[in-house]
N, C-alpha and C positions, 0 to 999 in steps of 0.2 A: 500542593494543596491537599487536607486530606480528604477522602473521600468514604472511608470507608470504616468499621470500626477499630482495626488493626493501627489505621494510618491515625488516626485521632490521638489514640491513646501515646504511639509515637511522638506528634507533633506537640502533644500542648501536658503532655505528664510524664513522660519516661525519664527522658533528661532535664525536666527542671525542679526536680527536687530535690532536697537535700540530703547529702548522700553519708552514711555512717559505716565505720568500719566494722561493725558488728551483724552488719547485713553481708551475707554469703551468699544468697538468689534472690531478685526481684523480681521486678516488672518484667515480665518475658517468658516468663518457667508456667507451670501450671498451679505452680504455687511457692510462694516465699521460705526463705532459709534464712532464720537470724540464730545467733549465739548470745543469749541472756548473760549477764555476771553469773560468777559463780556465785551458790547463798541467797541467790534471789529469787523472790516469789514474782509471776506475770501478773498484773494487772488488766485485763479487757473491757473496754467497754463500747457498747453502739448506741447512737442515736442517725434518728432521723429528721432532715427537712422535707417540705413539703409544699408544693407551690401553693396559694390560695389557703393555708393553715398558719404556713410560719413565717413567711412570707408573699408579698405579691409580685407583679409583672413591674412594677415600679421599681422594687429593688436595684439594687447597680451587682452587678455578677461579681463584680472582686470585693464587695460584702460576703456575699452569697459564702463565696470560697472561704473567705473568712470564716466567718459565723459557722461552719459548717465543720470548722475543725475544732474552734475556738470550746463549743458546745463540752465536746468529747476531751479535749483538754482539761477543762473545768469538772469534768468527771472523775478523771484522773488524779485532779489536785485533791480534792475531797475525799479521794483514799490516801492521800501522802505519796502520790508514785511521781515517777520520770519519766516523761513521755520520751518512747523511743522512736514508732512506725504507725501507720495507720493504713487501713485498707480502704478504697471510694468504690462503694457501686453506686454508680451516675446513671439515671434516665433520663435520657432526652427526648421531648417531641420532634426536635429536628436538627439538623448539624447547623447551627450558629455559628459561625466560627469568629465572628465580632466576641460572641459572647463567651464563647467558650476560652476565648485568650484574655478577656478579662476575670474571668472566672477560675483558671488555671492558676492567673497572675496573682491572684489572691489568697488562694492554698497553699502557693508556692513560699509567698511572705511570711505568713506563717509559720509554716516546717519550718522555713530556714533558721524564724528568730528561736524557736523553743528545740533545735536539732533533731527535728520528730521526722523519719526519712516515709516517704508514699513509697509500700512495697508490693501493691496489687489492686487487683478488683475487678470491674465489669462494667460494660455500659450495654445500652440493649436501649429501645425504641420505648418511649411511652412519655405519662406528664411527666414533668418536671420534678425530679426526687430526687435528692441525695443522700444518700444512706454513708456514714463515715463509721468503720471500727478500729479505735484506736488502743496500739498497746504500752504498757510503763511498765517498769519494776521499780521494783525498791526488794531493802532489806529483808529477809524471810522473818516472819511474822509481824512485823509493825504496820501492815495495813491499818488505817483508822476505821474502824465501822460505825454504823450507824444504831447502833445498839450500846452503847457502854457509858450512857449519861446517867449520874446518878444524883439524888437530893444533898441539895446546897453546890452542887458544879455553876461556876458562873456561863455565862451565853454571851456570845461572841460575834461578832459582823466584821468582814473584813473591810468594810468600803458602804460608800453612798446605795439607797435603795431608791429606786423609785423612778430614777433620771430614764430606763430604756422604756420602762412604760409610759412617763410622759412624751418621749419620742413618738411611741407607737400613736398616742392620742394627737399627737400635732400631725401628723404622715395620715391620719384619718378626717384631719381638718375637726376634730374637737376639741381642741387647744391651741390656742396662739400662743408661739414662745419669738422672740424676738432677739438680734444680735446674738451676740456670744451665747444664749441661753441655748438659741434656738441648733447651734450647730453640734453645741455638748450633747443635748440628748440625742440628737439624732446618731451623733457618732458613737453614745453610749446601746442603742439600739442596733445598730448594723455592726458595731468593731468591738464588740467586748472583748473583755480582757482577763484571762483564768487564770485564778490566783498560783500558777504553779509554785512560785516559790516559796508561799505561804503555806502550802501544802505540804510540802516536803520539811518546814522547821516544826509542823506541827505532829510529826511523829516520834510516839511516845511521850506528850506532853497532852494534845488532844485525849478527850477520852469520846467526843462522835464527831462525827463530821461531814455534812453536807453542802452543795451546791445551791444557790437562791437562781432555780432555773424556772419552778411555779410560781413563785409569790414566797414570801417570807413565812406568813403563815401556815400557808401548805406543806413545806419544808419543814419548819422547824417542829409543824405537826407529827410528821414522820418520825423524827429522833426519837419524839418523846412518846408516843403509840411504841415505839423499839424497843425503849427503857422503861417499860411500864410506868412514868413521870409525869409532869405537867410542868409548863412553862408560866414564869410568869415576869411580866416584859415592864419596864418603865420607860414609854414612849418618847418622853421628851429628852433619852439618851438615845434615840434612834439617828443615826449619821443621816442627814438629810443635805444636797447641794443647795449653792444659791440658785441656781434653776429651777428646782423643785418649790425653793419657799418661796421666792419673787413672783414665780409661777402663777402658780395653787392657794386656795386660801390654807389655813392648819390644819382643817382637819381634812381636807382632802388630800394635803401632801402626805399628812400620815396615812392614810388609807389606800390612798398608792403604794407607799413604801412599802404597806403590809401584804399587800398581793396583788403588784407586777410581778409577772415574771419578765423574765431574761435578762436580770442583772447579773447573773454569773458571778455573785459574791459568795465564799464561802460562813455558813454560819456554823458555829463550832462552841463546843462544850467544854470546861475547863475546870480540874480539880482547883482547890482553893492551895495545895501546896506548890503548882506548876506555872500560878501566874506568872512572879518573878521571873524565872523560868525562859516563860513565853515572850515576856517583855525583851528579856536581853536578846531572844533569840530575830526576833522582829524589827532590830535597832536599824537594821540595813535597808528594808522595806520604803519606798515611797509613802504608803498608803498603807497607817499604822491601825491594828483591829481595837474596834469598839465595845466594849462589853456594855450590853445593853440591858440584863436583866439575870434573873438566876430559874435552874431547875427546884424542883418540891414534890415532896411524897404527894398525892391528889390522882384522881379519875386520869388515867394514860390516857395522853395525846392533848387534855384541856389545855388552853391560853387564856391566860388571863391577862387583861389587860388595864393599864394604868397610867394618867399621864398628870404630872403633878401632884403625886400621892391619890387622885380621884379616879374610881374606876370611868372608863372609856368604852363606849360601843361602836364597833364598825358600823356606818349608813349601811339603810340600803344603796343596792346596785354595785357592790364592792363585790366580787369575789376572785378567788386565784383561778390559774386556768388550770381548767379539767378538757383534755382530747373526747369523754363522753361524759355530758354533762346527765343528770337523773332524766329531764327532761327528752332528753333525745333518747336514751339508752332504753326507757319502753316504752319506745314508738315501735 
């Protein structure tokens, strides 16, 4: 049983993660040894969970584990990389070890399916945090960035929007979703799914590309604040599930769509000569992308929005999430 932080990291991380021959020191050393391809650029990236922000005590732990690489994954896709290793600094209030072999067993699923091997990190006493940095390469220079959309690029959605937010609303008890509806969002909320392979055919065909981890709007704000541009969207091509419309009335499912976060869909930019292109390269994909609207010269970062050729206003009480909202930030 373990007892101690040595024995932890031992019993429920050392040996069950997926193991790549390009990893030369792991978990054990004071610090990791991997061997990149030759010609390739690293990709890194971190994010953080956080108990009571990104989650609650209600969560199931092998979500947790999930969701907690899943994030970082889907970061990785949106640059066009290959995930290869990830680092976990893990806080715990206390040694769970229910919870930690559920939580383990969850990361573990993960790495295994996308070959992404755990090659270090830290745990230390405190709330509940998970901090994952994860790393990819690809190709030396075909990173996609978030800067290179330009006027008349079409706009892109890899997948359904809106389904983990209405999850989050039903798990809040502000939404009744019912049978089959009721278990889709909820597993679209705890077990997302990062578009890696979408990511990796969209290099050198994308010209930006990001992740829908704030809200659609927020996101696709970015791009276009990057490219000095503005977006302007026809809503009623916006990929919405039958859980969403059966749901929700229309203009709330749209408003969801537009700024849930954590659907973990890639939104992505696209010259008009790379459609074809895109199309052939996407034939393999379950979950074929949608283009939903195009870039235009206009005020960088504006949306414009549209549904039925008639302009559209978001309700109130809709916005994407911001970690410091105006209102808190000067208090």
């Amino acid at each position: 049983m373990p007892r101690d932080e040595f024995s932890l990291i031992n019993e429920y991380f050392t040996h069950r993660s997926a193991k790549r021959g390009d990893v030369a020191m792991g978990i054990g050393d004071d610090g990791a040894v991997v061997r990149p391809m030759p010609e390739h650029d690293l990709v890194i990236v971190t994010d953080t969970l956080v108990e009571g922000v990104h989650f609650d005590m209600t969560t199931p732990p092998r979500a947790i584990g999930h969701k907690s690489v899943a994030v970082n994954l889907s970061d990785l896709a949106a640059m066009g990389a290959q995930p290869c290793w990830i680092n976990l600094a893990l806080t715990l209030p206390s040694m769970d070890e229910d919870w930690l072999q559920e939580f383990s067993g969850g990361l573990d699923e993960i790495c295994g399916y996308y070959d992404c091997q755990l090659i270090g990190g830290d745990t230390t006493k405190g709330p509940l945090t998970i901090t994952i940095t994860a790393h990819g390469q690809l190709p030396s220079g075909s990173a996609i960035p978030r800067s290179g959309a330009k006027a008349g690029d079409w706009i892109y959605v890899s997948g359904s929007l809106g389904d983990a937010g209405l999850g989050l609303q039903v798990t809040q008890n502000k939404v009744s979703a019912t049978g089959r509806h009721l278990q889709q969002v909820i597993e679209r909320l705890h077990y997302p799914t990062p578009r890696v392979a979408l990511g990796q055919s969209l290099r050198g065909v994308s010209s930006s590309c990001i992740d829908v981890s704030d809200g659609l709007l927020a996101d696709l704000r970015h791009l276009m604040k990057e490219a000095g541009t503005q977006a302007q969207l026809e809503l009623e091509k916006l990929p919405l599930s039958l859980a969403l419309t059966e749901t929700l009335k229309v203009d709330d499912a749209l408003a969801l769509a537009l700024t849930a976060g954590d659907d973990y869909e890639l939104c992505f930019t696209l010259p008009e000569e790379h459609r074809g292109r895109m199309e052939t390269l996407t034939t393999h994909l379950k979950t074929r992308p949608v283009c939903i609207g195009r870039v235009a010269n206009g005020e960088p970062g504006d949306i414009q929005l549209r549904y039925n050729g008639e302009d559209w206003l978001l309700a109130e009480g809709y916005s994407s999430f911001n970690h410091f909202p105006q209102n808190e930030a000067t208090k």
